[in-house]
C-alpha atoms as one frame of an Amber mdcrd trajectory, in Angstrom:
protein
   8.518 146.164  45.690  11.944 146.271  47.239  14.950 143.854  48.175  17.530
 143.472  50.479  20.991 140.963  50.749  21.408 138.879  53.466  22.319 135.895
  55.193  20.356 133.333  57.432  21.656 132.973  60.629  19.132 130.250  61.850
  16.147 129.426  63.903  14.408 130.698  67.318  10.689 130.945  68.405   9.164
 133.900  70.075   6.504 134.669  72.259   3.344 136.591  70.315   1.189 139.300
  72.006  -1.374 136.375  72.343   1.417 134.365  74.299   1.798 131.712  71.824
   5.528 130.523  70.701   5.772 131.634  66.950   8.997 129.658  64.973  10.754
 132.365  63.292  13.849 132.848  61.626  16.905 135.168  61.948  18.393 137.138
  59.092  20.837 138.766  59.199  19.691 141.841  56.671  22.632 143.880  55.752
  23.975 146.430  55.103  23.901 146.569  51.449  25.864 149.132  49.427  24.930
 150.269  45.796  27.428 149.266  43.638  25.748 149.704  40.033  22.714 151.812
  39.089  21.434 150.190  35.285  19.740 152.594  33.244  17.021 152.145  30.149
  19.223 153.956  28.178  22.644 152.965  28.700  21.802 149.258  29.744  18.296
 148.535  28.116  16.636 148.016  31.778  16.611 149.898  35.114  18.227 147.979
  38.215  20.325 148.675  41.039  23.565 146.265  41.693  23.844 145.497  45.318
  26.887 144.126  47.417  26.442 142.058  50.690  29.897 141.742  53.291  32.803
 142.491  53.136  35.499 140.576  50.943  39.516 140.398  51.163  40.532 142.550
  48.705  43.786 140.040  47.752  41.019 137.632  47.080  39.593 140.160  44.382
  40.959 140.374  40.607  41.329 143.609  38.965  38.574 144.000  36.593  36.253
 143.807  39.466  38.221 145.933  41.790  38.129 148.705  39.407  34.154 147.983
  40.126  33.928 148.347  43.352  36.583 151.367  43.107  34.441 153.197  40.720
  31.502 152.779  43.466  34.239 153.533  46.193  32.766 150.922  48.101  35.027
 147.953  49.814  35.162 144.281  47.818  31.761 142.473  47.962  31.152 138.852
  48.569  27.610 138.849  47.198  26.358 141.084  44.017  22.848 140.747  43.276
  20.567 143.000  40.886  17.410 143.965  42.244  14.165 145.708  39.187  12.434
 146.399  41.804  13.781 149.539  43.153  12.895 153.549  41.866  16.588 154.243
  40.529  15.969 158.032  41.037  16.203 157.724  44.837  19.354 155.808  45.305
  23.030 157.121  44.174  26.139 154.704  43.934  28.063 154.087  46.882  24.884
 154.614  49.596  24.189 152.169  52.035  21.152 150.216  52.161  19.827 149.510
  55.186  16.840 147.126  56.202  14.826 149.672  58.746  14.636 151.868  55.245
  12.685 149.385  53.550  11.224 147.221  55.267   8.737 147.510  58.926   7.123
 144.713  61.124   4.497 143.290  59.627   5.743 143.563  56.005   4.760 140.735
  53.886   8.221 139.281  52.290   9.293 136.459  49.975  13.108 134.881  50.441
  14.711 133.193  48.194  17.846 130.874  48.256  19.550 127.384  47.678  17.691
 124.716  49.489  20.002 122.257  51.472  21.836 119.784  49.803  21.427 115.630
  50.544  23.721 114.116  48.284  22.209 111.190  45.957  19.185 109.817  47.488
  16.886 106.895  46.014  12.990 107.351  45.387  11.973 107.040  48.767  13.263
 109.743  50.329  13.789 112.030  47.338  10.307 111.736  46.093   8.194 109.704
  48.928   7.262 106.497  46.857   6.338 103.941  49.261   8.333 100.988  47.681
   7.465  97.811  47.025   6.208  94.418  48.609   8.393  92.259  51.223   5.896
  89.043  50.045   6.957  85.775  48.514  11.015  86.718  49.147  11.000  89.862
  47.397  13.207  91.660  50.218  15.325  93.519  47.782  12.304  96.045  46.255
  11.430  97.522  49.634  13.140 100.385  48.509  13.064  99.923  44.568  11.577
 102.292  42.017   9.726 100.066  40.154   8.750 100.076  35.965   9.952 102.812
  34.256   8.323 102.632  31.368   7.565  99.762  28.354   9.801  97.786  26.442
   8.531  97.909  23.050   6.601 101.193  22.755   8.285 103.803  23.507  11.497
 101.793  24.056  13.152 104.861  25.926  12.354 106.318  29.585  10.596 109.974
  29.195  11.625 113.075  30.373  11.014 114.195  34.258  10.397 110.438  35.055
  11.129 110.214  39.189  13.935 108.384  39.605  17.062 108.140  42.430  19.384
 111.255  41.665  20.842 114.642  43.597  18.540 115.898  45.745  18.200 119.727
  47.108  20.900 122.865  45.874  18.109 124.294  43.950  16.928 127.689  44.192
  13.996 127.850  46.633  11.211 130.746  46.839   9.153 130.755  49.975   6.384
 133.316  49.811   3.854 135.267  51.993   6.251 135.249  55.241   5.767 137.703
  58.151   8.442 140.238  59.750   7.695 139.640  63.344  10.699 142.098  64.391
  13.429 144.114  62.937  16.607 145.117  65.101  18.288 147.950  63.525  21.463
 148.244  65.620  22.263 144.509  64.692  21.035 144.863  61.148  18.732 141.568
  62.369  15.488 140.917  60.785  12.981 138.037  62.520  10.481 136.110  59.733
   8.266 133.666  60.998   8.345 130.507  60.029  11.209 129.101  57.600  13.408
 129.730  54.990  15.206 127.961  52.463  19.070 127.287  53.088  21.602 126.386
  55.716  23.130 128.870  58.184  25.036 131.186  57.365  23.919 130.714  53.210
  22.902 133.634  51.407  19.561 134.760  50.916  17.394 137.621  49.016  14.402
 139.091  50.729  11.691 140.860  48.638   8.794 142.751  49.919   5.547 141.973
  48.127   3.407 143.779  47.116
């Protein structure tokens, strides 16, 4: 199982070989330069330390330009680890493209930071249907109800649904289909969705 950087660039639909319009989305999939290869011995695992585009280097402090220097690769935005790889076929500095790993009709899994709504009420962050609008009781349309007893326990547990932030969590959406890969524009197509707002960052893995 591999991985690849990248970032989402947003939504289209497609036309399959049957003729029916397929949602898909478009990543944009690298490239991806080695920056760190993490050994058993030296680092007590085996990974490879990727870097996704390019960053100003006057917006880069020292300690991690000497990083990037020792991989003699340009300032990354994005470094991500990836256990996936076999460290014996990569060296530090190559570039990682996505028509080496991946092929249409690869099974992936992306993961990133769902879209953010603020503070939102029970409702709409976790579908309760609210209460009755009978004998004048027009403020608990919208209201969460009991949260617990009064004399046993006397405190609200753990995990109870209530109004709070909803959405910047990380956000894993498996079993997703490359429909098309274009290599000259580093552009991958995966239908259906994926987690995040354009232009937010994203991690593709192939499964297995």
């Amino acid at each position: 199982m591999s991985g690849i950087l990248g970032k989402k660039i947003g939504m289209t639909s497609i036309f399959d070989d049957k003729g029916e319009s397929v949602p898909c989305t478009v990543v944009e999939a690298g490239p991806c330069y080695v920056i760190q290869i993490k050994t058993k011995e030296k680092d007590g695992y085996e990974a490879i330390q990727l870097g996704f585009e390019d960053k100003k280097p006057r917006l880069v402090n020292k300690p991690v330009t000497g990083h990037f220097k020792r991989a003699n690769v340009p300032p990354k935005r994005l470094l991500t680890e990836f256990r996936s790889f076999d460290i014996s076929k990569f060296q530090v500095g190559a570039e990682v493209k996505i028509e080496t790993l991946f092929s249409k009709g690869d099974t992936v899994s992306v993961s990133g930071i769902s879209k953010g709504h603020g503070f939102q009420g029970v409702v709409k962050r976790h579908h309760f249907g609210g209460g009755l609008r009978t004998h004048g009781q027009s403020d608990r349309v919208r209201a969460p109800g009991s949260i617990g007893s009064s004399s046993y326990p006397s405190r609200v547990f753990k995990g109870m649904k209530m109004a709070g932030r909803m959405g910047g969590d990380n956000v894993t959406v498996k079993n997703l289909r490359i429909v098309q890969i274009v290599p000259e524009s580093n552009l991958v197509i995966i239908r259906g969705s994926i987690p995040g707002y354009n232009n937010s960052y994203v991690e593709i893995h192939k499964e297995k």
